[in-house]
C-alpha atoms as a printed R data frame, in Angstrom:
    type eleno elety resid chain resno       x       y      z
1   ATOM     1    CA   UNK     A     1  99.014  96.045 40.291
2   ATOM     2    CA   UNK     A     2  98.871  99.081 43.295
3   ATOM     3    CA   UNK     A     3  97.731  97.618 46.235
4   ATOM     4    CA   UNK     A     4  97.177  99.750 49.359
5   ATOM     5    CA   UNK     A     5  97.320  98.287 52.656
6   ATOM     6    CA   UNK     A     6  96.236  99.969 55.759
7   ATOM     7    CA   UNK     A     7  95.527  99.371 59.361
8   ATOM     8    CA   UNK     A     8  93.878 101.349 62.208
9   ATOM     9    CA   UNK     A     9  90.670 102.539 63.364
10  ATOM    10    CA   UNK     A    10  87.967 103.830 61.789
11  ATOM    11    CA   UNK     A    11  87.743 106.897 63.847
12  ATOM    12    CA   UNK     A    12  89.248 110.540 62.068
13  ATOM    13    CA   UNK     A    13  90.303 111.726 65.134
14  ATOM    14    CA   UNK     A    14  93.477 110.180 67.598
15  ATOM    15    CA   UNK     A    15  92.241 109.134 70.864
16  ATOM    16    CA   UNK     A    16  94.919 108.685 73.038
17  ATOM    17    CA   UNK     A    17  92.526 106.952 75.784
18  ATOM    18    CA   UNK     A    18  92.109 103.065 75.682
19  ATOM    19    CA   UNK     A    19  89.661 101.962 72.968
20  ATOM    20    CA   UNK     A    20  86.168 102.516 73.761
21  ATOM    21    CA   UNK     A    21  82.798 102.521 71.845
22  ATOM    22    CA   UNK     A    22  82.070 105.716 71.113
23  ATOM    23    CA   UNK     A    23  84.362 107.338 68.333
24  ATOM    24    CA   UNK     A    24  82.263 108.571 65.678
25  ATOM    25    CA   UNK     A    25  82.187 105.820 63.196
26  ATOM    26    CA   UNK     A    26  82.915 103.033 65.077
27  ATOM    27    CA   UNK     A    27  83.832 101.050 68.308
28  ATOM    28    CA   UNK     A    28  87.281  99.574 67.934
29  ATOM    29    CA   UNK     A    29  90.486 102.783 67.516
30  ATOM    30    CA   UNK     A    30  93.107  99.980 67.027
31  ATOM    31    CA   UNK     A    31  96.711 100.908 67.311
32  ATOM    32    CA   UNK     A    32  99.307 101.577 65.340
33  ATOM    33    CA   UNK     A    33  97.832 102.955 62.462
34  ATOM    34    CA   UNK     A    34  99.958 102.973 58.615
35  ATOM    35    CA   UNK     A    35  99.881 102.677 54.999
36  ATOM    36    CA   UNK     A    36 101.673 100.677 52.741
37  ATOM    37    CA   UNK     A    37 101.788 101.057 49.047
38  ATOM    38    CA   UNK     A    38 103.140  98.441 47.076
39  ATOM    39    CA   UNK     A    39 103.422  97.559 43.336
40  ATOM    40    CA   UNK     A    40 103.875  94.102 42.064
41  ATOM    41    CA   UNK     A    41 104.039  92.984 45.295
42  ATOM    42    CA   UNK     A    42 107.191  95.137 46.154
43  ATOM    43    CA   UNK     A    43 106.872  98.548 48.281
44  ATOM    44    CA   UNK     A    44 107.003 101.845 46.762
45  ATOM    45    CA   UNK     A    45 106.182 103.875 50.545
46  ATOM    46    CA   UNK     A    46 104.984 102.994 53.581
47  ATOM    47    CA   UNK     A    47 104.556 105.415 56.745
48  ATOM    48    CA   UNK     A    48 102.859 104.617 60.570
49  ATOM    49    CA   UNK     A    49 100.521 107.920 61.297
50  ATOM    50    CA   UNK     A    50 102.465 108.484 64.261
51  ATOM    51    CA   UNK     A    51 105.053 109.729 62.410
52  ATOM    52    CA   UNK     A    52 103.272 112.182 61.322
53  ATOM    53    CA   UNK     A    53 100.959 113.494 63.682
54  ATOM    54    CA   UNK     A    54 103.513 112.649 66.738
55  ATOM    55    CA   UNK     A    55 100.984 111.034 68.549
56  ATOM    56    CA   UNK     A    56 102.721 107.779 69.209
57  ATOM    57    CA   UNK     A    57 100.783 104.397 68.702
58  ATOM    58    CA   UNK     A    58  98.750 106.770 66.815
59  ATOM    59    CA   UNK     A    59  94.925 104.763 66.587
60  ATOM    60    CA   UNK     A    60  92.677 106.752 63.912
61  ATOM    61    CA   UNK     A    61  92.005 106.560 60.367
62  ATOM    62    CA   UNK     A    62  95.399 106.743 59.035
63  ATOM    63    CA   UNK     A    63  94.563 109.586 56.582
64  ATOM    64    CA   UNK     A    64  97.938 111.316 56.748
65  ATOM    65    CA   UNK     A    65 100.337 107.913 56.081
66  ATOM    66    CA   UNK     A    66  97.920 107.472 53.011
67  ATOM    67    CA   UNK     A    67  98.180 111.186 51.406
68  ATOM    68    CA   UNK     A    68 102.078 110.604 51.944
69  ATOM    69    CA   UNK     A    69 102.643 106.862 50.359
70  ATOM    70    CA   UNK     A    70 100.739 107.916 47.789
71  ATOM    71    CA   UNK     A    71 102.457 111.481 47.071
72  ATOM    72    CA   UNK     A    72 105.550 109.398 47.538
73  ATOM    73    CA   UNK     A    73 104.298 107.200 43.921
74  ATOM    74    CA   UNK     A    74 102.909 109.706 42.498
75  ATOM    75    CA   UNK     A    75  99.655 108.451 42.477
76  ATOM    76    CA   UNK     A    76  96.442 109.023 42.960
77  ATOM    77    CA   UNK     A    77  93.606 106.629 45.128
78  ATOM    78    CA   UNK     A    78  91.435 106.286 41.900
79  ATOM    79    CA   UNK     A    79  95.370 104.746 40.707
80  ATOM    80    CA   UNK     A    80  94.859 101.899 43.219
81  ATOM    81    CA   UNK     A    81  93.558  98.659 42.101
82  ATOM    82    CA   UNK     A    82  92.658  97.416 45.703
83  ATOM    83    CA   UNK     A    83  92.892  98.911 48.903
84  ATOM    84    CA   UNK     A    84  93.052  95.862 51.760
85  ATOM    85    CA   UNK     A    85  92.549  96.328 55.244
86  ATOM    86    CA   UNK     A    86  94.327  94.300 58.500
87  ATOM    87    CA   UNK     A    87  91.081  92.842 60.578
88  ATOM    88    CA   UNK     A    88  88.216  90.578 58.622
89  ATOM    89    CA   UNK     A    89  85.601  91.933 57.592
90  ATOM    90    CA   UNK     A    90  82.624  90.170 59.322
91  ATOM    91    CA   UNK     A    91  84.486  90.654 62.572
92  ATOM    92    CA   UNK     A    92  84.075  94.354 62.071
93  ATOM    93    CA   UNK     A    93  80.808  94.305 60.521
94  ATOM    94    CA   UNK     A    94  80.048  92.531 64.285
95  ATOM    95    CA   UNK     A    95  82.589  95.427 66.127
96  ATOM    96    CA   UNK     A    96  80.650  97.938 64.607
97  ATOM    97    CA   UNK     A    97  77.263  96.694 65.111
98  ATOM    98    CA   UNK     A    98  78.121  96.166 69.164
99  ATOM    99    CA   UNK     A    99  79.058  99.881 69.171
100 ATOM   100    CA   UNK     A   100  75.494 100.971 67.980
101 ATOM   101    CA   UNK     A   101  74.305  99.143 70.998
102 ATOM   102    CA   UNK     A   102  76.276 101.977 73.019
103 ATOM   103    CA   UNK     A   103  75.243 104.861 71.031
104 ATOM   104    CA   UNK     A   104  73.503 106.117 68.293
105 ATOM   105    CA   UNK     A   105  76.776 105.746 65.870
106 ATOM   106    CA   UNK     A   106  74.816 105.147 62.361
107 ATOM   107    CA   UNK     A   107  77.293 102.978 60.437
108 ATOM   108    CA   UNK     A   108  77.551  98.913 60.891
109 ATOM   109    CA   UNK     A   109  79.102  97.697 58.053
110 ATOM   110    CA   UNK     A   110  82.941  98.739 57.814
111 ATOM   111    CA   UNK     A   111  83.082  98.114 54.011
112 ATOM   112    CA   UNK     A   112  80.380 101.428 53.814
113 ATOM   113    CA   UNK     A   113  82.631 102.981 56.780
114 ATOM   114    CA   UNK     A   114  85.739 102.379 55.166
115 ATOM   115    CA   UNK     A   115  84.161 103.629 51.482
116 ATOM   116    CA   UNK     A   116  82.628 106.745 52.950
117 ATOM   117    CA   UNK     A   117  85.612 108.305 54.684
118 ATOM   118    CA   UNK     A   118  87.698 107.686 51.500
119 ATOM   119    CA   UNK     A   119  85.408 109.337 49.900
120 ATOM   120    CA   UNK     A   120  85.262 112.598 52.393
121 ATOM   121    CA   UNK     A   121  88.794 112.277 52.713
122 ATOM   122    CA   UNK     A   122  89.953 111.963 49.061
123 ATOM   123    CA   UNK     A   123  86.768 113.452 47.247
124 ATOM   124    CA   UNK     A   124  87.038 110.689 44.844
125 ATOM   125    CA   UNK     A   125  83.913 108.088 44.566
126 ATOM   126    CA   UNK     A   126  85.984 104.891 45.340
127 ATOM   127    CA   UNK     A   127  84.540 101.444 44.308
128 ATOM   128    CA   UNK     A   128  83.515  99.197 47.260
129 ATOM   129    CA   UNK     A   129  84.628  96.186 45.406
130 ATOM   130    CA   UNK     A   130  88.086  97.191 45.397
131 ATOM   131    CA   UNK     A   131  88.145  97.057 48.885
132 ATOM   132    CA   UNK     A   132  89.420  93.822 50.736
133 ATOM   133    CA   UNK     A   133  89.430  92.749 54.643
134 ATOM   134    CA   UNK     A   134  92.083  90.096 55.934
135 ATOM   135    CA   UNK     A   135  92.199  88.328 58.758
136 ATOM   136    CA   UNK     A   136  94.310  89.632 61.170
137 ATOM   137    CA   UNK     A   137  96.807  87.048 61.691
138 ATOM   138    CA   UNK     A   138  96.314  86.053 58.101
139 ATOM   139    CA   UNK     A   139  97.647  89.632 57.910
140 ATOM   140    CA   UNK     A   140 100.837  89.140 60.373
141 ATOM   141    CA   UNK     A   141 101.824  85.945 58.909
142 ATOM   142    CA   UNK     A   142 101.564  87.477 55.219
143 ATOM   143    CA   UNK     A   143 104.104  90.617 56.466
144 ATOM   144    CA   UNK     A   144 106.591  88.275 57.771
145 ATOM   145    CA   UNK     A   145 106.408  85.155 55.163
146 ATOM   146    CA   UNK     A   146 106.523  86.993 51.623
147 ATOM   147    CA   UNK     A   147 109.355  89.297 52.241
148 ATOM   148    CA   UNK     A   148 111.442  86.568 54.068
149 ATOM   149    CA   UNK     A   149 112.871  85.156 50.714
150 ATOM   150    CA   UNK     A   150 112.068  81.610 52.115
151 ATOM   151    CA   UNK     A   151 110.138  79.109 49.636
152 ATOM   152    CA   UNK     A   152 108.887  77.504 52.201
153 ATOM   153    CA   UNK     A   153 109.105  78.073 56.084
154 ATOM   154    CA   UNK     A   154 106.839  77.684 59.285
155 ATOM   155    CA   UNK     A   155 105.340  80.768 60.021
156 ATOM   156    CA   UNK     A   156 103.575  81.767 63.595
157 ATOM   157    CA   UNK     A   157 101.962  84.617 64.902
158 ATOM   158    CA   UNK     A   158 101.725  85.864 68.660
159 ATOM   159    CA   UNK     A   159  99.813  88.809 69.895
160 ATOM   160    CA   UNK     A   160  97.079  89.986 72.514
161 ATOM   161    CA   UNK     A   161  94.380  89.487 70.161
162 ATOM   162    CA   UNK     A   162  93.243  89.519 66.619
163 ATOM   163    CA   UNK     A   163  89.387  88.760 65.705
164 ATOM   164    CA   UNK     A   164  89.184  85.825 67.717
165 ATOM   165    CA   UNK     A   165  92.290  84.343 67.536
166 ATOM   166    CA   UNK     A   166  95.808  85.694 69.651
167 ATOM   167    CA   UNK     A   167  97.978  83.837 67.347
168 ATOM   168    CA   UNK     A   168  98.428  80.973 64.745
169 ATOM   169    CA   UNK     A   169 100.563  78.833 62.845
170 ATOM   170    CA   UNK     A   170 101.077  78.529 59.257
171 ATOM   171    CA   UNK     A   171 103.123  77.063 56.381
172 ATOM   172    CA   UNK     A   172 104.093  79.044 53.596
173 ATOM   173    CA   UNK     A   173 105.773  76.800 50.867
174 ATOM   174    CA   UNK     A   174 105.923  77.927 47.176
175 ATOM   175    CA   UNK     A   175 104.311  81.623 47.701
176 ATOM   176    CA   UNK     A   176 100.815  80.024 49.737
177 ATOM   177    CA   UNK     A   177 100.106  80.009 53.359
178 ATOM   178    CA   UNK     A   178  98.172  77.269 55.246
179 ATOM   179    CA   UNK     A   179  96.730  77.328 58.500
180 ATOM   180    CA   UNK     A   180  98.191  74.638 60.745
181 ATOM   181    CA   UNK     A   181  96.475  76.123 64.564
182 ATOM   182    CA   UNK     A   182  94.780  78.878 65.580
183 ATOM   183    CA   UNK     A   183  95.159  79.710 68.833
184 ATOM   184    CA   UNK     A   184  92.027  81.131 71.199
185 ATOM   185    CA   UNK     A   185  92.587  84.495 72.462
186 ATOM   186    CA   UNK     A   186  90.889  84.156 75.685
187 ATOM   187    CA   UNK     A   187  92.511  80.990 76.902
188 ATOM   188    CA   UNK     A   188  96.248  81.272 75.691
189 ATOM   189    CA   UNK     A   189  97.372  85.268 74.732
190 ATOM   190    CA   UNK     A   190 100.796  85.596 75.339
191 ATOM   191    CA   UNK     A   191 100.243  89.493 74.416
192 ATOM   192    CA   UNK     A   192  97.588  89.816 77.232
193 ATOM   193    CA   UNK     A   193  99.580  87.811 79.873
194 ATOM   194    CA   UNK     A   194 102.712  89.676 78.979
195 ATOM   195    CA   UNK     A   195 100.580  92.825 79.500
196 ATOM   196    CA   UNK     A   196  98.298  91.645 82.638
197 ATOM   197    CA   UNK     A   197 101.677  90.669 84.806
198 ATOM   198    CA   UNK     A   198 103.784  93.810 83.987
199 ATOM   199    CA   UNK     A   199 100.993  95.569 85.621
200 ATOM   200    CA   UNK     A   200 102.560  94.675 89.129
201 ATOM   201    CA   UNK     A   201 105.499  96.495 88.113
202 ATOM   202    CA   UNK     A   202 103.813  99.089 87.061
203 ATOM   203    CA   UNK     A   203 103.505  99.003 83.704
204 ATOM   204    CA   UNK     A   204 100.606  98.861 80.886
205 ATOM   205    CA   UNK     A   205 100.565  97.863 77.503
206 ATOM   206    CA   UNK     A   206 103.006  99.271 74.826
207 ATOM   207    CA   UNK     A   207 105.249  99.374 78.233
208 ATOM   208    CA   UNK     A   208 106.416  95.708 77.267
209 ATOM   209    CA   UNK     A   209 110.175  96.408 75.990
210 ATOM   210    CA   UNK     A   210 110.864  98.095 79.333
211 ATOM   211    CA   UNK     A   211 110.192  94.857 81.360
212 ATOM   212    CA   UNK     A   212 111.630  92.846 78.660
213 ATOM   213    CA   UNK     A   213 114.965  95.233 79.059
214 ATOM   214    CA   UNK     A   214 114.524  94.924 82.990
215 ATOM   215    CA   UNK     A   215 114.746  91.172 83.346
216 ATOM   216    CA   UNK     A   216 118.449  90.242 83.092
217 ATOM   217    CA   UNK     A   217 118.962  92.064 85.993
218 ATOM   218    CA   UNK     A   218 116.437  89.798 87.445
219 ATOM   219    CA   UNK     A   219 117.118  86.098 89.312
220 ATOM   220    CA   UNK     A   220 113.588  84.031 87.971
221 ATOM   221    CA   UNK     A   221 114.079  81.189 90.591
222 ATOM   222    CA   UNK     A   222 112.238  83.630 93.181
223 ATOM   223    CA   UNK     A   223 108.961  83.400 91.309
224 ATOM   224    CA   UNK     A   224 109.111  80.558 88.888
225 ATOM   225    CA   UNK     A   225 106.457  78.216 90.664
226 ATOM   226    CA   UNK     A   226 104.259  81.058 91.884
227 ATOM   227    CA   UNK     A   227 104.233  81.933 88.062
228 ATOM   228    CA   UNK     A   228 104.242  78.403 86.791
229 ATOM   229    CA   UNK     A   229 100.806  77.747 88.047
230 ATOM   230    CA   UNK     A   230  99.618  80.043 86.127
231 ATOM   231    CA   UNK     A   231  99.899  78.812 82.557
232 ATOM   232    CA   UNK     A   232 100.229  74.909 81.570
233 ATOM   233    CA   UNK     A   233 102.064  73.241 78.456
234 ATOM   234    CA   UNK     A   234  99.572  71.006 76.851
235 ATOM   235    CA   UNK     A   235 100.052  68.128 73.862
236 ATOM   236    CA   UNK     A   236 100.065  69.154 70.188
237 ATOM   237    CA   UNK     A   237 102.349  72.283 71.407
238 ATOM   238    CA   UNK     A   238  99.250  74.145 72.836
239 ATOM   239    CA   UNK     A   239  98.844  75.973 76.061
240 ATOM   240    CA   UNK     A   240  96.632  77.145 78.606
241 ATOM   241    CA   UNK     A   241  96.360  80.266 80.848
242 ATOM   242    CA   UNK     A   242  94.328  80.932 83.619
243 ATOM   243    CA   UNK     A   243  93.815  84.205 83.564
244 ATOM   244    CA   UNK     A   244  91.695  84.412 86.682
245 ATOM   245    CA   UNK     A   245  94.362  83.764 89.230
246 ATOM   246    CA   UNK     A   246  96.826  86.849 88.087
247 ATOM   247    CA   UNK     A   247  94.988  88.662 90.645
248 ATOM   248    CA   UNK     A   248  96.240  85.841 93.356
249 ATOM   249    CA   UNK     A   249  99.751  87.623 92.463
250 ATOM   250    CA   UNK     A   250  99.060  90.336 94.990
251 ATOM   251    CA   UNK     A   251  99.878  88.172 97.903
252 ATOM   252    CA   UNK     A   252 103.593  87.563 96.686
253 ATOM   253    CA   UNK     A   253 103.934  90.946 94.881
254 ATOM   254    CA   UNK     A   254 101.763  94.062 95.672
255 ATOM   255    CA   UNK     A   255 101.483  96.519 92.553
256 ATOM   256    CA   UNK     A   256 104.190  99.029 92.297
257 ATOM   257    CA   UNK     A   257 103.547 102.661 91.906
258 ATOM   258    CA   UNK     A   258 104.343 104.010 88.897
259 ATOM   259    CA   UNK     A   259 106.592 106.923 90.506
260 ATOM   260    CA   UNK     A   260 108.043 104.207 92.709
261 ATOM   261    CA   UNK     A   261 111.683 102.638 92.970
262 ATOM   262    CA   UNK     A   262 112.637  99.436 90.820
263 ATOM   263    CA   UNK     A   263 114.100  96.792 93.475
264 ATOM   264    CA   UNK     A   264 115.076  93.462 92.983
265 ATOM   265    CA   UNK     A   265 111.977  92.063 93.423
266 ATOM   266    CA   UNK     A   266 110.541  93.593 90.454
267 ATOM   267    CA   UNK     A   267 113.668  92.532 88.539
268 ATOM   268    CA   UNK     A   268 113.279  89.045 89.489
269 ATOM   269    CA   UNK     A   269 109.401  89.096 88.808
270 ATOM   270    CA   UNK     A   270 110.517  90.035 85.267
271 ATOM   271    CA   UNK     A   271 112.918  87.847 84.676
272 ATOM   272    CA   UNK     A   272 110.321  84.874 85.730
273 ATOM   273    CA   UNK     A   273 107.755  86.463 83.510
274 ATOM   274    CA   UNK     A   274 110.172  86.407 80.248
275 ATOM   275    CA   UNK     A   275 111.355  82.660 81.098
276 ATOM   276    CA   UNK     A   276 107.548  81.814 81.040
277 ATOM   277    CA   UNK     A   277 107.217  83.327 78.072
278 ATOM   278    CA   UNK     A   278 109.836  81.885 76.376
279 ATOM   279    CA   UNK     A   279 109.272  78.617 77.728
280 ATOM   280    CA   UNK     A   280 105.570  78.597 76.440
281 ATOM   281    CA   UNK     A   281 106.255  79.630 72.615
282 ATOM   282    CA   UNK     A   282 109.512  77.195 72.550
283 ATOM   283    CA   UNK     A   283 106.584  74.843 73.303
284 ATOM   284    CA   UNK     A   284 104.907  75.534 70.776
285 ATOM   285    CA   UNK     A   285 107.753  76.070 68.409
286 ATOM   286    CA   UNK     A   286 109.445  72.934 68.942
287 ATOM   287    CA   UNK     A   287 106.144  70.753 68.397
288 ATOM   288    CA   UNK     A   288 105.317  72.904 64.937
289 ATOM   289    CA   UNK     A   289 109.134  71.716 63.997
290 ATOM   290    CA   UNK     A   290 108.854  68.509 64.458
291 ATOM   291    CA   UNK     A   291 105.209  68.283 62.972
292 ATOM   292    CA   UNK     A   292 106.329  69.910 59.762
293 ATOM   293    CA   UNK     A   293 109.720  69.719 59.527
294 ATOM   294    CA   UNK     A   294 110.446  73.116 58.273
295 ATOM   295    CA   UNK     A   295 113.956  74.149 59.005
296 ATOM   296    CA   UNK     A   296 112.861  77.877 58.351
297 ATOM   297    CA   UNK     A   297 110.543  80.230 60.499
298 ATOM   298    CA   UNK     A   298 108.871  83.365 60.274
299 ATOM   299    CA   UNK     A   299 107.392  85.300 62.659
300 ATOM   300    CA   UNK     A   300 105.423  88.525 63.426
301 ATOM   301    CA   UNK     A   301 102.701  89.477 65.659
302 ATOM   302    CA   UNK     A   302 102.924  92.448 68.628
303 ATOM   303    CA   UNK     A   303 104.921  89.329 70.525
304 ATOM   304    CA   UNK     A   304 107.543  88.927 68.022
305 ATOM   305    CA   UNK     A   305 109.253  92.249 69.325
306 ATOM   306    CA   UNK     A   306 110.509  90.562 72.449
307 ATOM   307    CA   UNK     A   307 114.272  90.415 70.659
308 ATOM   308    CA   UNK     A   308 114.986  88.274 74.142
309 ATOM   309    CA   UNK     A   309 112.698  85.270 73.065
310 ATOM   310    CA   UNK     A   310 113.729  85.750 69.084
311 ATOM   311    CA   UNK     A   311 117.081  84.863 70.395
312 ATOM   312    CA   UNK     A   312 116.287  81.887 72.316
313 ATOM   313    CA   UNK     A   313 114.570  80.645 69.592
314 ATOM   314    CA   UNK     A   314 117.451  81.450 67.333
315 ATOM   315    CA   UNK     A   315 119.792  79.680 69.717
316 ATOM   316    CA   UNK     A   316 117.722  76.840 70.211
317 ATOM   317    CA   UNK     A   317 118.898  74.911 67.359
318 ATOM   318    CA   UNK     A   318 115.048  74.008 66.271
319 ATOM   319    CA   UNK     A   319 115.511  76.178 63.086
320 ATOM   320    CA   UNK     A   320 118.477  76.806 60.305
321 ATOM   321    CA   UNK     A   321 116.982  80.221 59.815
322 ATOM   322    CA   UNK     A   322 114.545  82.797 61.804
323 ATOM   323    CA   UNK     A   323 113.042  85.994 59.840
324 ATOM   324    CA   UNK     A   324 111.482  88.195 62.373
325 ATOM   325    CA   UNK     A   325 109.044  90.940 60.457
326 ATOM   326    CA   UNK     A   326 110.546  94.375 61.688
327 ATOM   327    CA   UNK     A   327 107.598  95.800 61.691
328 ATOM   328    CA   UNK     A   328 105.760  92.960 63.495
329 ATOM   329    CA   UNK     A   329 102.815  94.803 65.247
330 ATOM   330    CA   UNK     A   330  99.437  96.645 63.939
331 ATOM   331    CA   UNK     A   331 101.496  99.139 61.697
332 ATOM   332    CA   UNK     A   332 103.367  95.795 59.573
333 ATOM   333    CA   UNK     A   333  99.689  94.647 59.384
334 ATOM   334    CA   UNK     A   334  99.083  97.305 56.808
335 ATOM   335    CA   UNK     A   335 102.300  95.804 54.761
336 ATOM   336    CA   UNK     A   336 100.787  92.334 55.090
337 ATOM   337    CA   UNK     A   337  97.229  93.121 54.330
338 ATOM   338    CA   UNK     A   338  98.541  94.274 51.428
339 ATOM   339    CA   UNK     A   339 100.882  91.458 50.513
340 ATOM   340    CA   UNK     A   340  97.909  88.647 51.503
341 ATOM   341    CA   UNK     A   341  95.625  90.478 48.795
342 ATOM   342    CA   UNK     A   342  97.953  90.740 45.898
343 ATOM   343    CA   UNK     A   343  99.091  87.097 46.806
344 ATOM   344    CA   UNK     A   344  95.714  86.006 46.587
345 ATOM   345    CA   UNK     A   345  94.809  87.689 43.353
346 ATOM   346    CA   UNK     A   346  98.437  87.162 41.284
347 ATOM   347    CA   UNK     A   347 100.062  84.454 40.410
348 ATOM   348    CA   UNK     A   348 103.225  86.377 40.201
349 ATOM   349    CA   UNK     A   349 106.848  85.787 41.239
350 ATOM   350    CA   UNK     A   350 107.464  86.551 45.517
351 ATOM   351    CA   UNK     A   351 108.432  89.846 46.390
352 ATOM   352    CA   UNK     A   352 111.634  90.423 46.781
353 ATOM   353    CA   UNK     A   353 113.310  89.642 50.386
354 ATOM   354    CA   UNK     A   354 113.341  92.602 52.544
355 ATOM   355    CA   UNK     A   355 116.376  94.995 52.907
356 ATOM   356    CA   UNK     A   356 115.203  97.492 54.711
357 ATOM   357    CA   UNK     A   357 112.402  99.323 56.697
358 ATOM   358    CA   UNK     A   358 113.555 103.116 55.210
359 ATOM   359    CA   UNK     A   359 110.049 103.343 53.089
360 ATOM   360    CA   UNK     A   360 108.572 107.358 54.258
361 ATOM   361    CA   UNK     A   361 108.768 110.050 52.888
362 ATOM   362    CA   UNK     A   362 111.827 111.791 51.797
363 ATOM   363    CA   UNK     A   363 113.742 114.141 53.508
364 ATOM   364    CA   UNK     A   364 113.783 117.876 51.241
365 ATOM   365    CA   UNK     A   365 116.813 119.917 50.989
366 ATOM   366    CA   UNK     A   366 117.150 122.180 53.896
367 ATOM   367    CA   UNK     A   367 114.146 120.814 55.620
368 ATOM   368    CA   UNK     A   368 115.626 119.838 58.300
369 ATOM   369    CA   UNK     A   369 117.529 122.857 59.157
370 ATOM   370    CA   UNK     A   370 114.074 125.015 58.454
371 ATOM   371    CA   UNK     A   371 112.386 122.542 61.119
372 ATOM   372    CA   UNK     A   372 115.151 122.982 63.529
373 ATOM   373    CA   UNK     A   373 115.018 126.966 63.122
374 ATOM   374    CA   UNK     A   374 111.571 126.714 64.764
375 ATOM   375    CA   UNK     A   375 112.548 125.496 67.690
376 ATOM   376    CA   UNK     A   376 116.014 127.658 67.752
377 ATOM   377    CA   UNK     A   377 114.546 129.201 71.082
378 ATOM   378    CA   UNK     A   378 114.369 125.417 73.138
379 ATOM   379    CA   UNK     A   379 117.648 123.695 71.175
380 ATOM   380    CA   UNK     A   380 121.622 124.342 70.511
């Protein structure tokens, strides 16, 4: 079975602004737009856009990553036996339908959106009921669980926000994942409080890895209990953030420039912000552990790139064995998309356990050296 995961936006052009409702055919761009093709459950290519078109976090229709998984198998889209995308589709069906509010944009129902530009794109007539929407996190959890070689494991989620949700907690045991919690993206994102405090130092989102590498340099005693009030650790491993008293930050810490020096006091503000952050998903973590009693985790989710926390967790001692999804933001979403339909509709052996991440397309003979004579005049 060919399955052909992708995520992104439904727009056929990049926009390299912050989403907005008025692309063509649709009001959400996304982020991080790829295609993943895989057979029996176990990849043949997969490719982010931004690869391709050098546009990084690239956020339209991913048009280019699926011409180039597919030339990479030789195949055709009227070879596919289901095409699955990474957000639900009633959620889009409601995205879409918003975005008509704010212009005349024609199109409300993503499973006709997603049909039609196949169709321009491809010139092929391809089925609507091959196509499949997953949850988001569904998604995440699916791109970290099935290619961790683990039977059975706890599996979480953390991002800024999927559908409704910013994150969730599942069990995977014998190839089938189970919600445990969902958790609600406007009380307790990680991914937007992560991306609302590195604002004061200047930063925005997709900056995250730079505070995340800035923080060891920083002492978090100086704004622990400034920061502390800002988020509380609840029972059942769930948490709450007020997002309404960020702003009461400027007092302590007024916004740095972006063109302006890094001092101590930033580093210190970052490392206080990464100990919160860490201290909220051990939270959770440790309560999910002891709930279960998995001795295995997966995880995945934009979140799941802060290598910092992965390592606490690691070193923790809550779990014999962490998998973190390499690809654990938007782009993996097209890999578990993919994985969450074929799941669903085979009762097949797991894929196999992930090796590697080395799925696009192949480098030619001499095609580098042909690339690098166009530039001869700017490089030695």
């Amino acid at each position: 079975m060919l399955v052909l995961g992708f995520s992104g936006g439904p727009s056929r052009v990049c926009d390299e602004d912050p989403p907005s409702f008025t692309s063509p055919l649709g009001a959400v761009l996304g982020h991080d737009s790829a295609a993943v093709l895989i057979e029996d459950g176990n990849v043949i290519a997969g490719v982010e856009e931004e690869r391709l078109v050098r546009i990084k976090h690239a956020n339209k229709f991913p048009f280019t990553a699926l011409r180039a998984v597919l030339a990479e198998a030789g195949a055709s889209l009227n070879d596919v036996d289901r095409v699955a995308f990474y957000f639900g589709e009633g959620y889009m069906d409601e995205i879409l339908m918003r975005g008509a509010l704010a212009g005349p944009v024609g199109i409300t129902s993503i499973r006709q959106a997603v049909q039609l530009l196949l169709n321009m794109e491809f010139g092929v007539d391809f089925p609507a009921s091959r196509l499949h929407f997953v949850n988001h996190h569904l998604a995440h959890a699916a791109s970290a669980y099935y290619p961790s070689g683990f039977d059975r494991s706890l599996v979480a989620t953390f991002d800024g926000r999927g559908e409704n949700d910013c994150g969730v907690v599942m069990q995977g045991v014998g190839g089938a994942l189970e919600y445990r919690c969902r958790f609600d993206a406007d009380s307790m994102s990680l991914g937007d409080f992560y991306t609302s405090l590195i604002a004061f130092l200047g930063y925005r989102i997709f900056d995250e890895y730079k505070v995340m590498g800035l923080a060891p340099y920083g002492d978090p005693a100086r704004f622990r209990q400034k920061l502390g009030q800002l988020y509380s650790l609840n029972p059942e491993g769930t948490w709450t953030i007020d997002f309404q008293r960020v702003w009461t930050l400027h007092e302590l810490l007024p916004p740095r420039q972006r063109e302006e020096p890094i001092t101590q006091v930033h580093k210190d503000f970052a490392a206080a912000l990464q100990e919160a952050l860490e201290a909220i998903a051990l939270h959770c973590l440790g309560h999910w552990q002891r709930v279960t009693g998995e001795t295995r985790l997966c995880l995945a989710g934009g979140v799941a790139h802060n290598c910092t926390m992965n390592g606490k967790i690691l070193r923790s001692g809550l779990f014999e064995r962490v998998f973190v999804q390499p690809a654990a933001h938007d782009g993996g979403c097209a890999y578990g998309a993919a994985l969450a339909v074929y799941a669903r509709e085979q009762r097949a052996p797991a894929p196999l356990p992930l090796r590697d991440l080395y799925w696009g397309p192949r480098v030619k003979d001499g095609e580098i050296e042909r690339e690098l004579a166009r530039w001869g005049s700017f490089i030695s």
